[in-house]
C-alpha positions in Angstrom: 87.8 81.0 76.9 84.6 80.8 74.6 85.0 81.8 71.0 83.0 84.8 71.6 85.8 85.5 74.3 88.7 84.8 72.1 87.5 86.9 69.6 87.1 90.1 72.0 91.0 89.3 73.3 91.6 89.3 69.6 90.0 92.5 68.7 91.5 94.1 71.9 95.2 93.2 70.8 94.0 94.3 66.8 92.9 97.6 68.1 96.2 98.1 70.3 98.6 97.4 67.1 95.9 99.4 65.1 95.5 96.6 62.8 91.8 96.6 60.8 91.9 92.7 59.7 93.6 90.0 60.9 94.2 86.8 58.7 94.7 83.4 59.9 95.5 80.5 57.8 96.0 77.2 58.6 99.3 76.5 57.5 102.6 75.6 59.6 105.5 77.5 59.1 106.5 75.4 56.3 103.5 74.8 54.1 102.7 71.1 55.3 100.1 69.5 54.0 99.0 69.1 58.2 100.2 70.8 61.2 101.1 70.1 64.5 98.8 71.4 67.7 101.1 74.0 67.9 100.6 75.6 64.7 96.3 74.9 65.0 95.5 78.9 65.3 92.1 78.6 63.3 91.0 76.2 65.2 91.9 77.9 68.4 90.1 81.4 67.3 87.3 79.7 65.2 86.0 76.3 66.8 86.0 74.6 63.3 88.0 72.0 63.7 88.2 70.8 60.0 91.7 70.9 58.2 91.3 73.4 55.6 90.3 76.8 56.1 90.8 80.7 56.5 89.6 83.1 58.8 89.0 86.6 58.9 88.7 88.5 62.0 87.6 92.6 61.9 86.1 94.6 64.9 82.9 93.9 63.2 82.9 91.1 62.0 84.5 87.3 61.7 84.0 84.9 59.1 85.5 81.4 57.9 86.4 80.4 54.6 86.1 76.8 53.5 85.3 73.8 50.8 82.6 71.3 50.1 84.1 68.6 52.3 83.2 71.0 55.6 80.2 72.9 54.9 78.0 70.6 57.3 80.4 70.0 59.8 81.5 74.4 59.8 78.4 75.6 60.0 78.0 73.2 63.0 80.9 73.9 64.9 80.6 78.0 63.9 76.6 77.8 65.6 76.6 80.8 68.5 80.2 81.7 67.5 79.3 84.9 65.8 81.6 83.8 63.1 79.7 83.9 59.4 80.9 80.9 57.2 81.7 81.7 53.8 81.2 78.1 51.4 84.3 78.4 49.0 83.6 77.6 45.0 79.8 78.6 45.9 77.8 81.2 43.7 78.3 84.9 45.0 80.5 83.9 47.6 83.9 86.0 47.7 87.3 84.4 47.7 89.4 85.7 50.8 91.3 87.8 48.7 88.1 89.1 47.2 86.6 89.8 50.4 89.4 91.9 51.7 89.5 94.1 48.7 86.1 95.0 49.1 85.9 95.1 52.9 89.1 96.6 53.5 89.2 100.8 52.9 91.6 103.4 52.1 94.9 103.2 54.8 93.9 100.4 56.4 95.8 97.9 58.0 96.0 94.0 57.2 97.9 92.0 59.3 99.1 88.3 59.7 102.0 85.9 61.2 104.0 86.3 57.6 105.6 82.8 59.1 102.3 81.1 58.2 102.0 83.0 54.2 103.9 82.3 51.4 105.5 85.2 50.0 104.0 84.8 46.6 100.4 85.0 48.4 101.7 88.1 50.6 102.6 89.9 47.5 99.3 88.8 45.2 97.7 90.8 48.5 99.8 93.8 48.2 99.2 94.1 44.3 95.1 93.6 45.2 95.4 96.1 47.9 98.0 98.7 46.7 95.3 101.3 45.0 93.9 101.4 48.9 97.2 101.9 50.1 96.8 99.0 52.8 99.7 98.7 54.5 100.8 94.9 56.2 101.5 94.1 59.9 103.3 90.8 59.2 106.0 90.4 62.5 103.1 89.6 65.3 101.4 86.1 65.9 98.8 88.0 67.8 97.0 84.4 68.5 99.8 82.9 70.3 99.7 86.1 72.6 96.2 85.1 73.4 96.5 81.3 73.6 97.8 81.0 77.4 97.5 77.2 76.8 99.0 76.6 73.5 100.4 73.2 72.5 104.1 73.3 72.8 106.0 72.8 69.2 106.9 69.0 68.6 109.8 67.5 70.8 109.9 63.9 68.7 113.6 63.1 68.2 114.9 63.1 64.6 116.6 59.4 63.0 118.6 59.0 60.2 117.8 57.2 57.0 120.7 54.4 55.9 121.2 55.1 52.7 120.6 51.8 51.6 117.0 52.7 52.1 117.5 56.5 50.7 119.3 55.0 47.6 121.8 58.3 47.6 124.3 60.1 50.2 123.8 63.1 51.8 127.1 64.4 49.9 126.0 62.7 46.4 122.7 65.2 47.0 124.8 68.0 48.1 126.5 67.6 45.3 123.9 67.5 42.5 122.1 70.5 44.4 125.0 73.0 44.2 125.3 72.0 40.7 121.7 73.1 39.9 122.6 76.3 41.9 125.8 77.1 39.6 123.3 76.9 36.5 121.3 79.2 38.3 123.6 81.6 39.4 123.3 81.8 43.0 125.4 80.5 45.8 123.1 80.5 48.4 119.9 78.5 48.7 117.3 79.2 51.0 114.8 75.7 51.9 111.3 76.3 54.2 109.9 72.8 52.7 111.0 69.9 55.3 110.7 67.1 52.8 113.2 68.7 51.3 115.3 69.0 53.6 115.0 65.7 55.1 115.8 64.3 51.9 118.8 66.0 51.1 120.0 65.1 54.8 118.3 61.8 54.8 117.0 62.4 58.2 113.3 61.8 59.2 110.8 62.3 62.1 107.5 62.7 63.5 106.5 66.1 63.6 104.1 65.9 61.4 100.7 63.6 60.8 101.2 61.3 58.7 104.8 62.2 57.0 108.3 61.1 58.7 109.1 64.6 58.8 111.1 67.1 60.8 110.5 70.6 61.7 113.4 72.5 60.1 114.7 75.2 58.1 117.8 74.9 55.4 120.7 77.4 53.7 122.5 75.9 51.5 125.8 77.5 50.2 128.7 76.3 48.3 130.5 74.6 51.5 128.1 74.2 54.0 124.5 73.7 55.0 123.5 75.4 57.6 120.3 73.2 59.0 117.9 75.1 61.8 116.6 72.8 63.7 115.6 72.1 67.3 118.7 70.3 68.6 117.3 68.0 70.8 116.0 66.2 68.3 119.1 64.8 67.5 121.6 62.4 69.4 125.1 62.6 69.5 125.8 60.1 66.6 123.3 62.0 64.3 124.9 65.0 64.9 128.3 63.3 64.2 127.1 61.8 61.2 125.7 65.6 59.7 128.9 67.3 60.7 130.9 65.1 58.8 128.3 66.4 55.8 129.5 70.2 56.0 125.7 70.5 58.4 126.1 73.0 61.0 123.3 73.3 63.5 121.4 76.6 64.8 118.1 77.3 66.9 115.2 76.9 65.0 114.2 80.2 64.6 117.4 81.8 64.0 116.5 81.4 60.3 114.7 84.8 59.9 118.1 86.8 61.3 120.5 84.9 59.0 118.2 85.6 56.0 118.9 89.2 56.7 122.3 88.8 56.9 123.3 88.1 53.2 125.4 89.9 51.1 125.9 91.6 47.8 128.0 88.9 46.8 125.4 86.3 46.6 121.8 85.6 45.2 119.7 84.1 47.4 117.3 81.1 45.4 113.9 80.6 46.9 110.6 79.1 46.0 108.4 82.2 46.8 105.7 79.4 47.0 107.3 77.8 49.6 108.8 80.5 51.2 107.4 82.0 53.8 106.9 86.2 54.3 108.4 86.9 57.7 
């Protein structure tokens, strides 16, 4: 499909879920600093190909937000697209969240994959937009239901670190972590960040460009760690190896039930930077 033809999917699916604007980022699931072809929705709806950037998509209207280092190059790629760039930092031009408070009007709906948003972002959005009364569709990737030919997620198999090179042991780490947690007062610790997780397990990977990193979420409680992770990715001896740890393995994105399923008892600890709003 052309841009011009993605866009009108895009709009159709919008209209159907009577969402007003649709946000996408360019951000994984996990904040990384790049993302896999899976995870490369603004380039898909957009064209621009650069790796920062925002879009915006309305029935009226699209636009693209990004810095210095792409203004040539965006206005470029956007030619014919119907999509208006907006040049970040630039005199007059409105930040994204600016943009939405003005465009967006009373009851209107903003929606988003919440997987790709940190929840401190989500909830700047809902303080800017609470006088309108904007509500938030957060629970559809509505790109992906568009994107008939999208990139599978990575399949590279994870490796473990000796610890002569990681300097520590998976339980020495444990250990200092759940320390940190006591002083906090929670037993449960929710991780979205991979290099964080990789280092506490001393695992690595290449699922992302340029960082030996794995795609994976983390809870970590008193007695366990419960690591989401595409199982593939490991071989039997890794697996050994993490079970001796206290790791217990679950799909991927079993992570956003299990969230749900904490209780009273205990205090979840989160970035809220990091942490995504799904």
């Amino acid at each position: 499909m052309t841009i011009k033809q993605k866009l009108n999917a895009l709009r159709i699916l919008m209209k159907e879920k009577k969402i007003d604007a649709y946000l996408v980022p360019t951000d994984d699931f996990h904040g990384s600093e790049y993302v896999g072809d899976y995870f490369k929705c603004r380039k898909y709806i957009t064209g621009f190909t650069g790796s920062a950037g925002t879009a915006i998509i309305t029935q009226d209207m699209a636009g693209l937000w990004t810095d210095g280092r792409y203004f040539i190059q965006a206005a470029d790629q956007l030619r014919d697209t119907t999509i208006e760039l907006f040049k970040s930092g630039e005199p007059g031009v409105p930040t994204v969240h600016q943009f939405l408070n003005d465009k967006l009007e009373e009851g209107m709906c903003l929606g988003f994959d919440g997987r790709t948003v940190s929840a401190r972002e989500a909830e700047e959005l809902q303080e800017l937009l609470q006088k309108k009364h904007i509500t938030f569709s957060v629970n559809d990737d509505l790109i992906g239901e568009i994107w008939e030919d999208r990139p599978v997620l990575s399949e590279e198999p994870a490796f473990d670190l000796d610890v002569k090179y990681a300097g520590e042991n998976v339980a020495s780490k444990l250990a200092r972590i759940r320390e940190e947690m006591k002083e906090a007062g929670t037993n449960v610790h929710v991780v979205s960040t991979i290099d964080d997780i990789c280092w506490t397990l001393n695992i690595r990977g290449n699922d992302i460009d340029f960082f030996p990193l794995v795609l994976s979420y983390g809870i970590i409680t008193m007695d366990s760690f419960e690591l989401y992770i595409d199982e593939r990715k490991l071989d039997d001896k890794l697996k050994a190896k993490l079970a001796k740890d206290g790791v217990n393995l679950h799909p991927y994105n079993d992570i956003y039930e299990d969230v749900k399923k904490f209780g009273s008892d205990g205090v979840a600890m989160s970035d809220p930077g990091e942490r995504k709003y799904a």
